[in-house]
MDAnalysis code that builds the backbone (N, CA, C; Angstrom):
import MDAnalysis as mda
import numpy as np

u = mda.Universe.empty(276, n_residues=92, atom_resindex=np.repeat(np.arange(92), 3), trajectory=True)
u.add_TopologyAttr("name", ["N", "CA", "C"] * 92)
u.add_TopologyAttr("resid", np.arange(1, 93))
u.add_TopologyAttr("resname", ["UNK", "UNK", "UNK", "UNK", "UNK", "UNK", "UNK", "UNK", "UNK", "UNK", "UNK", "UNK", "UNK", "UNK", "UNK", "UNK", "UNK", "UNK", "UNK", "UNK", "UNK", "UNK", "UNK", "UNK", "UNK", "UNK", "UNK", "UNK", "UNK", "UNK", "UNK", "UNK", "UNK", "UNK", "UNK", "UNK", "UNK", "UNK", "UNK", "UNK", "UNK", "UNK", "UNK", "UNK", "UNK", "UNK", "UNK", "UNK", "UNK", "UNK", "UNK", "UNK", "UNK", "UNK", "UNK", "UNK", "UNK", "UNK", "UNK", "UNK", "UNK", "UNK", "UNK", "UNK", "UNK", "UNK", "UNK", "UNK", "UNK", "UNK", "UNK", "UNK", "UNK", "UNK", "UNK", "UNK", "UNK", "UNK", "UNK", "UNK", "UNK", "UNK", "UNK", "UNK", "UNK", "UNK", "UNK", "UNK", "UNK", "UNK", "UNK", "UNK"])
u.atoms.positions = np.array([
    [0.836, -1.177, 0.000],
    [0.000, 0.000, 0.000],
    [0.887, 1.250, 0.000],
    [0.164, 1.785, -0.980],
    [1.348, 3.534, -0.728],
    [0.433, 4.309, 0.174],
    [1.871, 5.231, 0.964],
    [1.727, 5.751, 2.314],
    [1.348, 6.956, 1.522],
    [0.751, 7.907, 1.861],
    [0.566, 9.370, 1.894],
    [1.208, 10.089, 2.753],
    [1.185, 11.252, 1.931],
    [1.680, 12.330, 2.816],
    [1.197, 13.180, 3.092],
    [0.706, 13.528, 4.582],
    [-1.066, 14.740, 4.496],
    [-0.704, 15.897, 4.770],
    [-0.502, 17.193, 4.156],
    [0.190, 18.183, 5.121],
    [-1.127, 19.211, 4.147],
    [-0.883, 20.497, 4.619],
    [-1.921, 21.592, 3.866],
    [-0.978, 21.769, 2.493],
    [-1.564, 22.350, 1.628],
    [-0.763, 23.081, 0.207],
    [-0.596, 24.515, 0.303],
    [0.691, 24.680, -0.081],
    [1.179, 25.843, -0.136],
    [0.163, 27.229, -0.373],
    [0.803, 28.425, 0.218],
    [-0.256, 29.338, -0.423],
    [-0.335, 29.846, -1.900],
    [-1.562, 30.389, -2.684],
    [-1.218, 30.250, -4.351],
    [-0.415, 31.473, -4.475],
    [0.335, 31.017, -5.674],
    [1.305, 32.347, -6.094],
    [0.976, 33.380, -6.834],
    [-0.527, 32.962, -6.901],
    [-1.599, 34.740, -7.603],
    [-1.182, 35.787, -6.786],
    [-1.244, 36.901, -7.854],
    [-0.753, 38.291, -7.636],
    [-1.917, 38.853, -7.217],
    [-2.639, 38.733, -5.826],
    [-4.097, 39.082, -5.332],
    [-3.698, 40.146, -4.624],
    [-4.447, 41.099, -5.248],
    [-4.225, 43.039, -4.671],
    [-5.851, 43.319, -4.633],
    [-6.219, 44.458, -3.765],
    [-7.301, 44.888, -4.069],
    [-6.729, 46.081, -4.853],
    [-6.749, 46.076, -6.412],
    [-6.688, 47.114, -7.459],
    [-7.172, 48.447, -7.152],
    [-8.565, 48.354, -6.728],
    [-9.348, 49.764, -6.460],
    [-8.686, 50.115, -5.505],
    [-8.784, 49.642, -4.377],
    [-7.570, 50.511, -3.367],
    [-6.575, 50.986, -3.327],
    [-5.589, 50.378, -4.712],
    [-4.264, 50.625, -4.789],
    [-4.246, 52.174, -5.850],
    [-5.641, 52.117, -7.094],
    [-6.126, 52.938, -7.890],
    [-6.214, 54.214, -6.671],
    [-7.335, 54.212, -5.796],
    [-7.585, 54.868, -5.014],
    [-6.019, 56.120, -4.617],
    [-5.256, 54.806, -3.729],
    [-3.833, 55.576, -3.282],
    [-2.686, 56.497, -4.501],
    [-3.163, 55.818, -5.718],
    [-2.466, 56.887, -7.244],
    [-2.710, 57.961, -7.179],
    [-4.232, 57.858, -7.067],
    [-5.293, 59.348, -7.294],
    [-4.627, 60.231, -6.597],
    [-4.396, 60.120, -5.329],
    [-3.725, 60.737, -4.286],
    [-2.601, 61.501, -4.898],
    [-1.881, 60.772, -5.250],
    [-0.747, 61.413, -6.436],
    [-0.101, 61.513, -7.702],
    [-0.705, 62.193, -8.397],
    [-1.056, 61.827, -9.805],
    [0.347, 62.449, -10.156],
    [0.944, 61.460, -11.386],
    [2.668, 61.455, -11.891],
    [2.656, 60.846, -11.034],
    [3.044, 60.476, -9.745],
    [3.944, 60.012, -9.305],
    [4.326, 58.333, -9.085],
    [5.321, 57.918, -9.030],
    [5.376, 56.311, -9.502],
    [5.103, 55.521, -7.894],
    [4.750, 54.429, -8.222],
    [4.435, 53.457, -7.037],
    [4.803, 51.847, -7.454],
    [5.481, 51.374, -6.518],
    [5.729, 49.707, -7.053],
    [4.594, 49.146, -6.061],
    [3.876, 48.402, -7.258],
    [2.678, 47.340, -6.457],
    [3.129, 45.721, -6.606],
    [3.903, 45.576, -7.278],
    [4.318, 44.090, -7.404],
    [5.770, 43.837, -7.596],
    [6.610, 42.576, -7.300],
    [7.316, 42.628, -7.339],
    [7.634, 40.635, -7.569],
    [8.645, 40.557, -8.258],
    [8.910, 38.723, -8.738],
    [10.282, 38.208, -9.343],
    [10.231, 37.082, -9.668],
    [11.497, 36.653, -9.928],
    [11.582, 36.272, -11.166],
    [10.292, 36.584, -11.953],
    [9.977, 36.334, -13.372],
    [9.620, 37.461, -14.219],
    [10.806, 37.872, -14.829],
    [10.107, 39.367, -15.799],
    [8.655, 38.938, -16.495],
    [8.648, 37.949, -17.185],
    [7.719, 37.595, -17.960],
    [6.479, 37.946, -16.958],
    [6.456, 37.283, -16.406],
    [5.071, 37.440, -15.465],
    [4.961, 38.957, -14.815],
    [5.540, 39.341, -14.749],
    [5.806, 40.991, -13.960],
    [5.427, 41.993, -15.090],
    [6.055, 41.678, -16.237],
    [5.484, 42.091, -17.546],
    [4.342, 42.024, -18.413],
    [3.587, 40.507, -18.102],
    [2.694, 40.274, -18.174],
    [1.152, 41.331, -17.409],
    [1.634, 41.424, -16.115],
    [0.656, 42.212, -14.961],
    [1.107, 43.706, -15.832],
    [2.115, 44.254, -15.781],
    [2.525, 45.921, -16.165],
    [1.200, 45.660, -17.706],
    [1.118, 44.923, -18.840],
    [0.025, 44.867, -19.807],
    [-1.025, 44.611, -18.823],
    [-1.768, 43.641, -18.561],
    [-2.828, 44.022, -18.307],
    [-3.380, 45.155, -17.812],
    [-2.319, 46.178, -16.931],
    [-2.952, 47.388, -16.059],
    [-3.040, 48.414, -17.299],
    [-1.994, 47.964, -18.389],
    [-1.921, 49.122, -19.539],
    [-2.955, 48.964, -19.999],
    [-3.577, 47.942, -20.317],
    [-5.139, 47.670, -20.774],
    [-6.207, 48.202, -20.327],
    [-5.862, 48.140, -18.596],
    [-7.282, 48.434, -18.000],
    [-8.253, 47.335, -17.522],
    [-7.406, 46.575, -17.287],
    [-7.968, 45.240, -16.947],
    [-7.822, 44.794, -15.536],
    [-7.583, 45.722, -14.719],
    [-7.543, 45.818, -13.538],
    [-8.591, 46.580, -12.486],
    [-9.321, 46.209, -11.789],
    [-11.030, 47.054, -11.204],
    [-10.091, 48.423, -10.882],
    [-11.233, 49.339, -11.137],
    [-10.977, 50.557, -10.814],
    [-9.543, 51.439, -11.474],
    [-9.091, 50.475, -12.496],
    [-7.701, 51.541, -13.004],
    [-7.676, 51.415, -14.531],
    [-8.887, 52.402, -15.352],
    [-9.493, 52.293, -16.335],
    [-7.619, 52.913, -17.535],
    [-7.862, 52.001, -18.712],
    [-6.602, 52.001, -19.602],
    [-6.649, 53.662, -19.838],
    [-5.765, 54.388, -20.122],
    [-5.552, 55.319, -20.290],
    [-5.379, 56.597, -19.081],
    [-5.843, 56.040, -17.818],
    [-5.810, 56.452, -16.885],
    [-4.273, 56.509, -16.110],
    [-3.995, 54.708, -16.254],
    [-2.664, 54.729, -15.723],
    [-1.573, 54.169, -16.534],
    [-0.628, 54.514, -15.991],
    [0.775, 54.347, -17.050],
    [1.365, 53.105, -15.874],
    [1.932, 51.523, -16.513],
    [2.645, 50.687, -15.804],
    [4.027, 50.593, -16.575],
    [4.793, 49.865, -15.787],
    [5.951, 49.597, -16.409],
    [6.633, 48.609, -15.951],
    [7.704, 47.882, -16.510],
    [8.833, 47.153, -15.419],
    [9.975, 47.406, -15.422],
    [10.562, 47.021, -14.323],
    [12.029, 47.647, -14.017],
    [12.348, 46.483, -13.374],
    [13.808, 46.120, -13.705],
    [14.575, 45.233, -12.637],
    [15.095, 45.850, -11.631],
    [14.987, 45.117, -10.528],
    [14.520, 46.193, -9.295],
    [15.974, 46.691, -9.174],
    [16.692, 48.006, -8.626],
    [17.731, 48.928, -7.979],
    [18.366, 48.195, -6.552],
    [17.506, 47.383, -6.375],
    [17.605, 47.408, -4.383],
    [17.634, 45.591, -4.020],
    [17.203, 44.721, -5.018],
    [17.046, 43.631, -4.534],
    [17.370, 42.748, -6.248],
    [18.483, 42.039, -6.245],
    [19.302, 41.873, -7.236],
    [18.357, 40.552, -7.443],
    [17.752, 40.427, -8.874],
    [17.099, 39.047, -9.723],
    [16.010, 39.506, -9.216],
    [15.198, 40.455, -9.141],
    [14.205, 40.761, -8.628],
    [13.446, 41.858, -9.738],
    [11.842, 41.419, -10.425],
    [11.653, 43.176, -11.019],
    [10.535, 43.440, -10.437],
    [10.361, 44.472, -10.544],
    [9.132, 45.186, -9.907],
    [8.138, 46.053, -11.054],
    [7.061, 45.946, -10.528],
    [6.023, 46.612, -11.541],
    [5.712, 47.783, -11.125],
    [6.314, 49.348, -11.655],
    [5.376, 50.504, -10.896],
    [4.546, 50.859, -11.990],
    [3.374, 51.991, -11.452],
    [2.313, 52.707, -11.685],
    [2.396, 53.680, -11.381],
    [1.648, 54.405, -12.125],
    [1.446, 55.597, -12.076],
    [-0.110, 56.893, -12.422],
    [-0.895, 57.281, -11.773],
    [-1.827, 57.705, -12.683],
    [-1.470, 59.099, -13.030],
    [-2.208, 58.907, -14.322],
    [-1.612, 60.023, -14.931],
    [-2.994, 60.875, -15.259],
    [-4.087, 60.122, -14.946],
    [-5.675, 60.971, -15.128],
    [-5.960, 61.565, -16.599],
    [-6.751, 61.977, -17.270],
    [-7.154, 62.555, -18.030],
    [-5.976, 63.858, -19.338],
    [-5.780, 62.868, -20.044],
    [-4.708, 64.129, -21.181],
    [-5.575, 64.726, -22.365],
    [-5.151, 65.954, -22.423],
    [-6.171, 66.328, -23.701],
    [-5.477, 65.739, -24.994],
    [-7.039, 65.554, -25.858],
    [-6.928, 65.243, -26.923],
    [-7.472, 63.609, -26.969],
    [-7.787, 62.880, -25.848],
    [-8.043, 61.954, -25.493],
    [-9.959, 61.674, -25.204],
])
């Protein structure tokens, strides 16, 4: 008979933010940059910086905010995703 092994499973490695709240704290300062995520996989870090460029994130409508990635300054193999809102540009 095979033995098992019963323990709990790890916690998931989804990037779970409340968006609107984080939207909320931009508003506060519009230009100015904020890192909301941070990983050991550009791809995936890059992946999240598009979707927010989209607008596919609650409460942080596309054109509103500007994302980006950067390999992080401070923590080496590490990138980080900042934001920024930039609110309403004319001509838009």
């Amino acid at each position: 008979m095979t033995e098992l092994v019963f323990r709990d499973p790890p916690p998931p490695k989804k990037l779970r933010r409340n968006w609107s709240a984080i939207a909320e704290q931009l508003r506060q300062k519009p230009g100015s940059w904020a890192v909301v995520a941070s990983g050991q996989r550009r791809a995936t870090m890059a992946t999240l910086a598009g979707r927010l460029n989209e607008g596919r994130m609650a409460g942080m409508p596309a054109r509103l905010f500007e994302a980006v990635t950067r390999a992080s300054d401070t923590a080496p193999g590490l990138y980080e995703v900042y934001v920024r809102y930039v609110g309403q540009r004319d001509g838009l």
